[in-house]
VEXDREN-2710 file (C-alpha; in Angstrom, 1 decimal):
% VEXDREN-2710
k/r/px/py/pz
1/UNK/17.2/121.9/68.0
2/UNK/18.1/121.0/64.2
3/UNK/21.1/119.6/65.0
4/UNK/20.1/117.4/67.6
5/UNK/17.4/115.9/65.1
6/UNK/20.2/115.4/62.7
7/UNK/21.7/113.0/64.9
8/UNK/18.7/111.1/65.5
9/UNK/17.6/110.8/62.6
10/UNK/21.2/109.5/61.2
11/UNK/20.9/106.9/63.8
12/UNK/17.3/106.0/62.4
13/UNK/19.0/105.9/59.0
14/UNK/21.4/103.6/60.0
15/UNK/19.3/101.6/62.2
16/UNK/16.9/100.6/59.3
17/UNK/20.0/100.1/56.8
18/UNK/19.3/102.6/54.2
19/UNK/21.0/101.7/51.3
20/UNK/21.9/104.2/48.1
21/UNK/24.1/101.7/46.2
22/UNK/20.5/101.2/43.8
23/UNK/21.4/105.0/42.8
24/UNK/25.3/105.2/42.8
25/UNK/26.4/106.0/38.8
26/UNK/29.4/103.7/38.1
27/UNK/32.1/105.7/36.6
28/UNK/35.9/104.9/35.8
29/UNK/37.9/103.4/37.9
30/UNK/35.2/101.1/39.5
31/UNK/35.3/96.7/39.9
32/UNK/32.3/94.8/39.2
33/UNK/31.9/91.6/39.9
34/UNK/29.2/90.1/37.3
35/UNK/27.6/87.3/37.4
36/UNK/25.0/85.4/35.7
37/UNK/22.5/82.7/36.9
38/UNK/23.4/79.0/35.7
39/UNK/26.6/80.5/33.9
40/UNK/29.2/79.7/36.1
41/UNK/31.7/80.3/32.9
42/UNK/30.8/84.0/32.5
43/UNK/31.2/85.2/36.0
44/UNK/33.9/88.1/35.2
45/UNK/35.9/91.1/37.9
46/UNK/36.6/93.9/35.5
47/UNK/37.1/97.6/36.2
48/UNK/35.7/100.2/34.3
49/UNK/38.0/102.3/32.2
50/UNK/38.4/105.7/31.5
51/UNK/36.5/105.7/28.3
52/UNK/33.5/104.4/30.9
53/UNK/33.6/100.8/29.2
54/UNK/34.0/97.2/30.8
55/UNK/34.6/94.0/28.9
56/UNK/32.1/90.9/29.5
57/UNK/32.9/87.7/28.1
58/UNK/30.9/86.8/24.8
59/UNK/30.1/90.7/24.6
60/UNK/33.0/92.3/24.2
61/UNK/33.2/96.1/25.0
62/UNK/30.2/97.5/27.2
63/UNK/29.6/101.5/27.9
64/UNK/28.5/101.6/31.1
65/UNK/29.4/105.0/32.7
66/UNK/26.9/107.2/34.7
67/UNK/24.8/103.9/34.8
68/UNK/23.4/102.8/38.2
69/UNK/23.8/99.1/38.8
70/UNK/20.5/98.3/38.1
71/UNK/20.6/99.8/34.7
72/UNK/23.9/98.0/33.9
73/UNK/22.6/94.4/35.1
74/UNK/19.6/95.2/32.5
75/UNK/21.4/95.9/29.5
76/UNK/23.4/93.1/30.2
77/UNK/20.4/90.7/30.6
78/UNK/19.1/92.0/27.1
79/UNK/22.7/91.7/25.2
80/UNK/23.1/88.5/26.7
81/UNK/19.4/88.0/25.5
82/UNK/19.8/89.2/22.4
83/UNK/21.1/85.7/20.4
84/UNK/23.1/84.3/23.1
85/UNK/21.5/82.7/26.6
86/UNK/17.5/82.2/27.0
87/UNK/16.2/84.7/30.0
88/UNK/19.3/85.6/31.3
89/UNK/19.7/86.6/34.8
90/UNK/22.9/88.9/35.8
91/UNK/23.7/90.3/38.8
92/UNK/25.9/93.3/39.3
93/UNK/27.8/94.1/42.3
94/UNK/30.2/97.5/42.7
95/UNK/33.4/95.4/44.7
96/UNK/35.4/98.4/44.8
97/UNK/34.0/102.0/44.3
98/UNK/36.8/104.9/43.2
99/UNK/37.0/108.1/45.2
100/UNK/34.4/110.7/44.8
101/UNK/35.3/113.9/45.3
102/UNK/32.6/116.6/47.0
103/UNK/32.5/119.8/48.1
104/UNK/30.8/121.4/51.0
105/UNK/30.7/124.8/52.1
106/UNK/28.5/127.2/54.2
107/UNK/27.0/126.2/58.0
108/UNK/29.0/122.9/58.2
109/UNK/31.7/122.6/60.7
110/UNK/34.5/121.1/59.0
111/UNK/33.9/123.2/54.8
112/UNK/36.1/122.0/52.0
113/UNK/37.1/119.1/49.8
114/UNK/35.9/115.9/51.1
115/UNK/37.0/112.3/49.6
116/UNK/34.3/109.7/49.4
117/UNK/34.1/106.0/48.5
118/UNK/31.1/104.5/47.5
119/UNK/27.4/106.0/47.4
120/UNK/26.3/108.2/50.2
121/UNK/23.5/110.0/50.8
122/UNK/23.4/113.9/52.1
123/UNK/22.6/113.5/55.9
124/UNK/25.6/110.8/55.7
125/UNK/28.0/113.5/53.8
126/UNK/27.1/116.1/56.4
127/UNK/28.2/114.2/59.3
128/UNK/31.2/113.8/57.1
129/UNK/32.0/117.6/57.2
130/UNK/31.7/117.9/61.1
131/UNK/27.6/118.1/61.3
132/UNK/25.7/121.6/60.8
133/UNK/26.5/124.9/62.6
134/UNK/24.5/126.4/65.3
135/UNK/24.0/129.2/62.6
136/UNK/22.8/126.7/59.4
137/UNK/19.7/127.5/58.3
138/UNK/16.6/125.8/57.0
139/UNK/18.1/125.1/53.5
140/UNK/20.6/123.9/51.2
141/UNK/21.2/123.3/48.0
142/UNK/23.2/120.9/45.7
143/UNK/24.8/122.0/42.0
144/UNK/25.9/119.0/40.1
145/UNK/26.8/118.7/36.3
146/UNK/24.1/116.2/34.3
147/UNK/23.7/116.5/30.6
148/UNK/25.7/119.5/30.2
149/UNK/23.8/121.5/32.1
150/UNK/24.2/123.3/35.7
151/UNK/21.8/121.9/38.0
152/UNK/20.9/122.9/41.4
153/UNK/18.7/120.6/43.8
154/UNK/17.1/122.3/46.8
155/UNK/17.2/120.6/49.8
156/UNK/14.4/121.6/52.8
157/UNK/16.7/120.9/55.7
158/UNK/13.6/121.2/58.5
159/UNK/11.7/118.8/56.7
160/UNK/14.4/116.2/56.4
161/UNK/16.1/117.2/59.8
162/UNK/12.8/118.1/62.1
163/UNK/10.3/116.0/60.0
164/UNK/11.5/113.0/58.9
165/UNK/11.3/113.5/54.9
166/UNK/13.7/110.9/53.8
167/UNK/12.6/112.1/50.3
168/UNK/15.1/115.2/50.9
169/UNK/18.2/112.9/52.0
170/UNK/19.5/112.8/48.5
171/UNK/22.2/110.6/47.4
172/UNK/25.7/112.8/46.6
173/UNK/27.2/112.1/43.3
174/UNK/30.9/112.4/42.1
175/UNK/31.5/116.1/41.5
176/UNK/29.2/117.5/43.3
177/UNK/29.0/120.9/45.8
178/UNK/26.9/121.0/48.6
179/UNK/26.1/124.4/50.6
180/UNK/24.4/124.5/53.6
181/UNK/22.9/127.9/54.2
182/UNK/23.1/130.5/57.4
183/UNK/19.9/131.0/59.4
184/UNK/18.4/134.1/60.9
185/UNK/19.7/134.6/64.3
186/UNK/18.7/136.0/67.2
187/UNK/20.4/136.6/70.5
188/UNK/18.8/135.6/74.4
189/UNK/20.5/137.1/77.3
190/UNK/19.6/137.5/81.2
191/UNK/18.2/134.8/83.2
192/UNK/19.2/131.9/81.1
193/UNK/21.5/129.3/81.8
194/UNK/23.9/129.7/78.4
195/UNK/23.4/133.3/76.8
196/UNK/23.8/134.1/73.4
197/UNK/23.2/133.2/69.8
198/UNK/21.2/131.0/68.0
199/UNK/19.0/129.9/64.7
200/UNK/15.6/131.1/64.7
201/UNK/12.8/131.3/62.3
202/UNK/9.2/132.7/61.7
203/UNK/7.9/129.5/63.8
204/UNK/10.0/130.1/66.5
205/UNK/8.4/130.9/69.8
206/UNK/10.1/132.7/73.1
207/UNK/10.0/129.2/74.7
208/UNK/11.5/127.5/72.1
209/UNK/14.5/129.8/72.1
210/UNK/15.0/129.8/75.5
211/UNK/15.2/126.0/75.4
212/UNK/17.9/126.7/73.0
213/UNK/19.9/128.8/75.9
214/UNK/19.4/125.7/77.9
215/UNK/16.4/127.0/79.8
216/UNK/15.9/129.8/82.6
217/UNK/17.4/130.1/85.6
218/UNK/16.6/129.5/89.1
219/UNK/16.0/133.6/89.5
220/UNK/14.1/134.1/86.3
221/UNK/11.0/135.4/85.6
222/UNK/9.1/133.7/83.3
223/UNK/6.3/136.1/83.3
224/UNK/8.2/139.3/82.2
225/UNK/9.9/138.3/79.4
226/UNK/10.9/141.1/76.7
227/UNK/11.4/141.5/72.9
228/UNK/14.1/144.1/71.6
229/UNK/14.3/144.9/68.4
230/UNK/15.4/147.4/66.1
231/UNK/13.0/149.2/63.6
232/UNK/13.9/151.5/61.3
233/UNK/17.0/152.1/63.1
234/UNK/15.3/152.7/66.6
235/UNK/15.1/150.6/69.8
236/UNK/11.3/149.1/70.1
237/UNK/11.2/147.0/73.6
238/UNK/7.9/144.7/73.7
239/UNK/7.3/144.5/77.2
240/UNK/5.7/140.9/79.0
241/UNK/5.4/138.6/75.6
242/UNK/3.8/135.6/76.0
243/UNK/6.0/132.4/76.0
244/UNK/4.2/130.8/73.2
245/UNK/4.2/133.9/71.1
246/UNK/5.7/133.4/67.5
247/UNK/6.2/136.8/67.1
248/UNK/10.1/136.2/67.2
249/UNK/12.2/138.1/64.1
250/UNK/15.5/138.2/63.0
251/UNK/18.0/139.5/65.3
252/UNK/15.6/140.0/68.2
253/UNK/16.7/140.2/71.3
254/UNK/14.7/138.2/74.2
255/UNK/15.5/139.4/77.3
256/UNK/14.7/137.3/80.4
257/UNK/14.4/139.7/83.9
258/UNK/15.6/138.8/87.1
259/UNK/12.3/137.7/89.9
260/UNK/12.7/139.8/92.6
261/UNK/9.8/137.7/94.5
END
């Protein structure tokens, strides 16, 4: 059920033209192309170096690594300000973005090393690696390096995936390591049309992961559906749950009977 919200919700994503070039930190190797209002003269290409550093006419040598392109056109605007144009107006636009490097690993289809030009966002990186597992769970995380310090960004995947929090769909930086955590699992076998495994949580109900086996058959019983489950080492069977129930654990087994009528 996650995943096919995942692709929905990418299409929304695109649909409305989300754009993460606003938070994209420039870094060496990157072209801007810089221009400023009524200055025809001091339009300028350059590409940052590896000391993080462009040079802009009348200014000389700028730092600008690990600055987002708004943050750059500013500073620009007040050293331009600052004894040589009246209310300058710049405008900064990353032409050519160098390769990002991220890595993903847990519930994704296609782990590893993945190569990435320009800003991107998380749903857009995990569509990158192959889209989620039947297994992901309900969380991941991101560890990046800022300051000199470890630091790791939890991500709720439900609420991004299932409920539309675009607050959670991060954009990836240069560096950074993305894993996608297993769910719980639990197995439905008998009368379904696709037996076996699949994600559940605390909210699942018995209809819900049913759905997930693509429904029951046409010689099922929907009114005697069974629970196994294993406490304490023994077998517990919970005879004729209700579909609805949420009483669904970890590595439960739903059992769908045969109708006989």
């Amino acid at each position: 059920m996650m995943i096919r919200w995942l692709v929905v919700l990418l299409l929304v994503c695109s649909a409305a033209g989300f754009s993460f070039a606003a938070d994209y930190r420039v870094g060496p190797g990157d072209v801007l192309d810089i221009t400023v209002y009524d200055n025809d003269d001091l339009k300028t290409k350059v590409r940052v170096g590896t000391d993080g550093t462009i040079v802009v006419p009348l200014l000389g040598k700028v730092e600008v690594a690990a600055m987002t392109v708004p943050q750059i056109a500013e500073q620009l605007q007040d050293l331009l300000a600052d004894g040589y144009l009246v209310n300058p107006q710049v405008n900064v636009f990353v032409q050519e973005f160098r390769s990002k490097k991220v890595v993903v690993l847990g519930q994704v289809r296609s782990p590893g090393l993945i190569e990435l030009s320009g800003p991107i966002s998380f749903l857009e990186l995990i569509s990158k690696a192959g889209g989620l597992e039947k297994d992901a769970g309900e969380g991941a995380t991101i560890k990046r390096r800022e300051n000199d310090q470890d630091v790791v960004i939890p991500i709720d995947l439900k609420s991004l995936i299932e409920g539309g929090d675009l607050s959670q769909n991060v954009t990836i930086l240069d560096g950074d390591t993305v894993v996608v955590s297993k769910g719980a699992m639990c197995y439905v076998t008998g009368e379904v049309q696709e037996p076996g495994s699949y994600a559940c949580s605390v909210d699942s109900t018995v209809l819900q992961m049913i759905a997930l086996a693509n429904g029951f058959t046409g010689k099922a019983s929907k009114s005697g559906v069974d629970i196994v489950r294993i406490v304490d080492g023994e077998k517990t069977i919970i005879e004729n749950v209700a579909l609805d129930t949420t009483m669904v654990k970890p590595n439960d087994v739903i059992v769908v009977p045969e109708s006989f009528f």
